[in-house]
C-alpha positions in Angstrom: -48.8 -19.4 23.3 -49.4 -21.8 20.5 -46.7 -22.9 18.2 -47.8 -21.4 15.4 -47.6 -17.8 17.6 -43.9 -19.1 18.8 -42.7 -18.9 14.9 -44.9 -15.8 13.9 -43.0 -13.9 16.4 -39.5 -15.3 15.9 -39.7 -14.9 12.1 -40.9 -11.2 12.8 -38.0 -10.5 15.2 -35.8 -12.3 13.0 -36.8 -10.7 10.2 -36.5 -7.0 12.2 -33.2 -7.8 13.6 -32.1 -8.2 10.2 -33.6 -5.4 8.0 -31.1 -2.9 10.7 -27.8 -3.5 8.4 -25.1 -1.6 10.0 -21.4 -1.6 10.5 -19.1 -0.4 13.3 -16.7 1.1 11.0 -14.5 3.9 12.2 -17.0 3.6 15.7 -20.0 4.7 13.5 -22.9 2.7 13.2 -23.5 2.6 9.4 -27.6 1.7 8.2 -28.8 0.8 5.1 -30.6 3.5 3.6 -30.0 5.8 6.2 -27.0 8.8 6.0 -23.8 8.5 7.9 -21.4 11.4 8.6 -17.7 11.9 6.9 -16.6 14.2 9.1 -18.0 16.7 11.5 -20.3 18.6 9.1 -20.5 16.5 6.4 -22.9 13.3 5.9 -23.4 10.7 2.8 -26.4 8.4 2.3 -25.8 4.9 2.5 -26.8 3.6 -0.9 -23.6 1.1 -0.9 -24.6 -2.1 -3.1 -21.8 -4.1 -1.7 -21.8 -6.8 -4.5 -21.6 -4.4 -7.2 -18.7 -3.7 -8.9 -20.0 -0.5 -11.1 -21.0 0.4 -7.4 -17.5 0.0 -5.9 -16.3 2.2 -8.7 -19.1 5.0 -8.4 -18.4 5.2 -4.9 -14.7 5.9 -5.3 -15.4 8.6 -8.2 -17.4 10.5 -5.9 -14.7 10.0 -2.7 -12.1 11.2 -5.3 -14.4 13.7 -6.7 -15.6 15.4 -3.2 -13.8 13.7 -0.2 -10.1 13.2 -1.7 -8.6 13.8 2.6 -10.8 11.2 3.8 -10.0 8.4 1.3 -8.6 5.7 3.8 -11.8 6.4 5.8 -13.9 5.7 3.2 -12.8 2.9 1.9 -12.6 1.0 5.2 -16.4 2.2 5.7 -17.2 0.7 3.0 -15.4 -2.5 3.7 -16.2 -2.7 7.0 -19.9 -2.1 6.1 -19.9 -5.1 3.3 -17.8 -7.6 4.9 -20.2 -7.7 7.9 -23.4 -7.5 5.1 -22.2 -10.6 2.9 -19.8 -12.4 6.2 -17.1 -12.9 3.7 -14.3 -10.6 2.7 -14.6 -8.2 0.0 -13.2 -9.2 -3.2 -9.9 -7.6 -4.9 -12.0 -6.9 -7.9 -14.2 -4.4 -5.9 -11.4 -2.7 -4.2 -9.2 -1.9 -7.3 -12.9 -0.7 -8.8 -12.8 1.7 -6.0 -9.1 2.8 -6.3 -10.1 3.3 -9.7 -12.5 5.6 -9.5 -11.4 7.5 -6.7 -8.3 7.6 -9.2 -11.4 9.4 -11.9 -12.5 11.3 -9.5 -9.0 13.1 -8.4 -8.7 14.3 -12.0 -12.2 16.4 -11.8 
């Protein structure tokens, strides 16, 4: 193989290897895009924006809202999932944006 076929294919795997985001939280493989069960019966899709903090928020509402018993769960999902996306722990801001709206979300 020629150089220039070398890099073609290492970009292309590199570039394969990392368009499959996913996270080991709770022993679940988490995707980007793709839906990941709660519990049993009951699956979410994976739209997390993990440096968003009007996403962080959302996402608790909804956990508050419609998955108040699996809260902890949740939550370290989530954190799990961005922590290995971004390599660097999740900001405070975030997490209080999510105990906020889970906090929303209990009231509905």
């Amino acid at each position: 193989m020629q150089w220039k076929q070398v890099l073609t294919l290492s970009v292309i795997a590199t570039c394969v290897s990392g368009c499959v985001e996913h996270s080991v939280a709770s022993g679940q493989r988490i995707e980007a895009g793709k839906a990941f069960r709660v519990t049993g019966e009951i699956q979410r899709m994976n739209t997390m924006a993990c440096q968003d903090n009007d996403d962080w928020y959302l996402d608790g509402y909804r956990v508050g809202k419609s998955f108040r018993e699996h809260q902890q769960k949740m939550l370290s999902q989530r954190t799990a999932y961005c922590e290995e996306q971004t390599g660097k722990a999740v900001p405070d801001q975030f997490r209080h944006s999510w105990n906020s709206g889970y906090q929303q979300g209990l009231k509905r």
